[in-house]
C-alpha positions as CSV (number, residue, x, y, z in Angstrom):
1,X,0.0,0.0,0.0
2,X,1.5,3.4,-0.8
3,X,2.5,6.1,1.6
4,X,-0.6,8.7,0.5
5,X,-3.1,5.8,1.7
6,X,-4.5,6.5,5.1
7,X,-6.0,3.2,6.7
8,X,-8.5,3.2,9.4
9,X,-9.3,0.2,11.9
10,X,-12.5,-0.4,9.8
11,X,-10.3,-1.3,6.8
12,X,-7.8,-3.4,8.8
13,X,-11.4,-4.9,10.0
14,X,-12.4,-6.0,6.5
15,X,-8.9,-7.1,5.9
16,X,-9.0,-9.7,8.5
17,X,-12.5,-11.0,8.2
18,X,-11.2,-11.6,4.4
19,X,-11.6,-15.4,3.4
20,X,-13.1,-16.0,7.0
21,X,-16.1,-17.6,8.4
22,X,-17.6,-16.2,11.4
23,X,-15.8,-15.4,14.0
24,X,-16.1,-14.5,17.8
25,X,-16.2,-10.3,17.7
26,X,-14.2,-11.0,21.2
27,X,-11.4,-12.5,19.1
28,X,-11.4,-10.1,16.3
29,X,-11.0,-7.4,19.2
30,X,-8.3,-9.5,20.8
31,X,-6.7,-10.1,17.5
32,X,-7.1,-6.7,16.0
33,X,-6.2,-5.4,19.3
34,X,-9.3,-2.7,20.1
35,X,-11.7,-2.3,23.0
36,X,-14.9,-4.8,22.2
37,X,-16.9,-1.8,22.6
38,X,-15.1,0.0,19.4
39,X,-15.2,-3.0,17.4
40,X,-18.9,-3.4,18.3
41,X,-19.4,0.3,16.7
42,X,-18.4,-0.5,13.6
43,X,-19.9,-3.7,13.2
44,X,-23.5,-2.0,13.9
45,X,-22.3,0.4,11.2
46,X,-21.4,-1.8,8.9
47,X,-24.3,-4.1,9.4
48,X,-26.2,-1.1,8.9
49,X,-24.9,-0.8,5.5
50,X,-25.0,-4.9,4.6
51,X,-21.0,-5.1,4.5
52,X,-20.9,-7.8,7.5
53,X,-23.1,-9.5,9.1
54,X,-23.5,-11.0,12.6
55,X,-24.7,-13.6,14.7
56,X,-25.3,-14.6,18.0
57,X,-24.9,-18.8,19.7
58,X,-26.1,-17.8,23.2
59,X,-25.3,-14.5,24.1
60,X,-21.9,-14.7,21.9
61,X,-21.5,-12.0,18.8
62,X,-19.6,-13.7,15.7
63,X,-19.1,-11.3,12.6
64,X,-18.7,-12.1,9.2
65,X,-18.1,-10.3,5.6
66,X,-21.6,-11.1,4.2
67,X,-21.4,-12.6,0.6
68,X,-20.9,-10.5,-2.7
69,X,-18.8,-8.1,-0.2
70,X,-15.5,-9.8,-0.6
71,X,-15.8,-9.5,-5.0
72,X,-17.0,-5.9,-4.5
73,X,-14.1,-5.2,-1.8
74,X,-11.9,-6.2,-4.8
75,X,-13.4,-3.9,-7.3
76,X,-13.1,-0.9,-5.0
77,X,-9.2,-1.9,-4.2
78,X,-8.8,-2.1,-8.3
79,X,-10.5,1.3,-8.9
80,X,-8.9,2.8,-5.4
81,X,-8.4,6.6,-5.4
82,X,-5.5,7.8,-3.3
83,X,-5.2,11.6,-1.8
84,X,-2.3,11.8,-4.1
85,X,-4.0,10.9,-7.4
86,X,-6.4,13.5,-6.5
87,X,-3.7,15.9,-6.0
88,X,-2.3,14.8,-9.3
89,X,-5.2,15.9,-11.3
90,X,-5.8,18.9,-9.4
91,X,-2.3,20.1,-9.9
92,X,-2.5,19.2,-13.7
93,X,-5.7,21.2,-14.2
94,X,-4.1,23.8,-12.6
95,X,-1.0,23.8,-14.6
96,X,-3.4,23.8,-17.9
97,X,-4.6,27.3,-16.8
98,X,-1.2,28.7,-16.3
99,X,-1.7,28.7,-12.7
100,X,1.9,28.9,-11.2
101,X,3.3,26.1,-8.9
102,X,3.3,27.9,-5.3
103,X,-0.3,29.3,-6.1
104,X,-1.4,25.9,-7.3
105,X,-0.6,24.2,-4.1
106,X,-1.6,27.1,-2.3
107,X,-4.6,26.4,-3.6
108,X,-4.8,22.3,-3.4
109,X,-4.2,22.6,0.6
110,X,-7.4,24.8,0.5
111,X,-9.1,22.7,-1.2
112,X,-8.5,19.8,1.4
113,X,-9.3,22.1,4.3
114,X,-12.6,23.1,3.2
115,X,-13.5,19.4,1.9
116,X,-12.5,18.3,5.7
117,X,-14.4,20.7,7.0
118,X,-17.5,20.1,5.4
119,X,-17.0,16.4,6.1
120,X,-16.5,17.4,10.3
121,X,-19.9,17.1,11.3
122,X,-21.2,14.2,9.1
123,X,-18.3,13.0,11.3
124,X,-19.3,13.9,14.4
125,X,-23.0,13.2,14.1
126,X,-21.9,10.0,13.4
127,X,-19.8,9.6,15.7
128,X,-22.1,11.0,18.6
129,X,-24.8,8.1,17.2
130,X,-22.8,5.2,17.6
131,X,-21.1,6.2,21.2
132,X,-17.7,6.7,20.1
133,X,-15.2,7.5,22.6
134,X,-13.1,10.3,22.3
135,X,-14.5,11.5,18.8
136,X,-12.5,14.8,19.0
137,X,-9.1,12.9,19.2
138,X,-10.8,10.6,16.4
139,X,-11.3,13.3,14.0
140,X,-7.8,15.4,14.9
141,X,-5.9,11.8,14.3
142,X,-8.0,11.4,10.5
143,X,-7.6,15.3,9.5
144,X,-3.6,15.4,10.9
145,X,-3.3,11.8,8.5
146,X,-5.0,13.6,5.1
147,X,-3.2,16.9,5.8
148,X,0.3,14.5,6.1
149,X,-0.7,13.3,2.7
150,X,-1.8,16.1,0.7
């Protein structure tokens, strides 16, 4: 994976559920070395949205990529979009209309600060629906990780 990717928990989620049956949400917690109650917040999530799946044997979760996720998962790794490539095309555009180097990034870092900002309270409503600990630290970590990149 290249330097201008930013990976979250979620994605290292989906990674290790990859070619899995179910397994216990304690283990995947254990083995992917979060609080149960974090992992539990983006299972709901991403049951919400039919990406995994869950079941209960007695009063014990197991999780599980639901079917047709793992071929989709592929397509969206194929047709990935970093931060960079972005930034590529932005800057290109730019140089087509003469716009010089210093003002183009100038102008590229702007860009990024108003996209994050009208992302911040998607974020944080989300957040604030699904319990999340510390969402403030959450959101500094993700905006400090796209601003490295860009």
């Amino acid at each position: 994976m290249g330097e201008d990717v930013v990976r979250t928990g979620v994605d290292d989620l989906m990674t290790f559920l990859e070619g899995k049956e179910k397994v216990p949400l304690l283990d995947v917690a254990s083995a992917l070395g979060v609080k149960p109650e974090t992992l539990q917040s983006w299972v709901d999530f991403l049951v919400e949205e039919g990406i995994v799946g869950i079941e209960y044997k007695f009063t014990k979760p197991f999780i599980y990529l639901n079917r047709g996720v793992k071929e989709s998962a592929k397509v969206i790794k194929e047709e990935e979009l970093s931060w960079s490539t972005y930034r590529e095309a932005f800057l290109a555009k730019a140089r087509g209309k003469r716009i010089p180097e210093e003002k183009a990034a100038a102008l590229w870092r702007n860009h990024v600060l108003v996209e994050l900002e009208r992302k911040r309270q998607f974020f944080f409503d989300e957040a604030r629906k699904r319990v999340l600990a510390d969402p403030d630290a959450l959101w500094n970590e993700y905006r400090a990780g796209v601003l490295k990149i860009t």
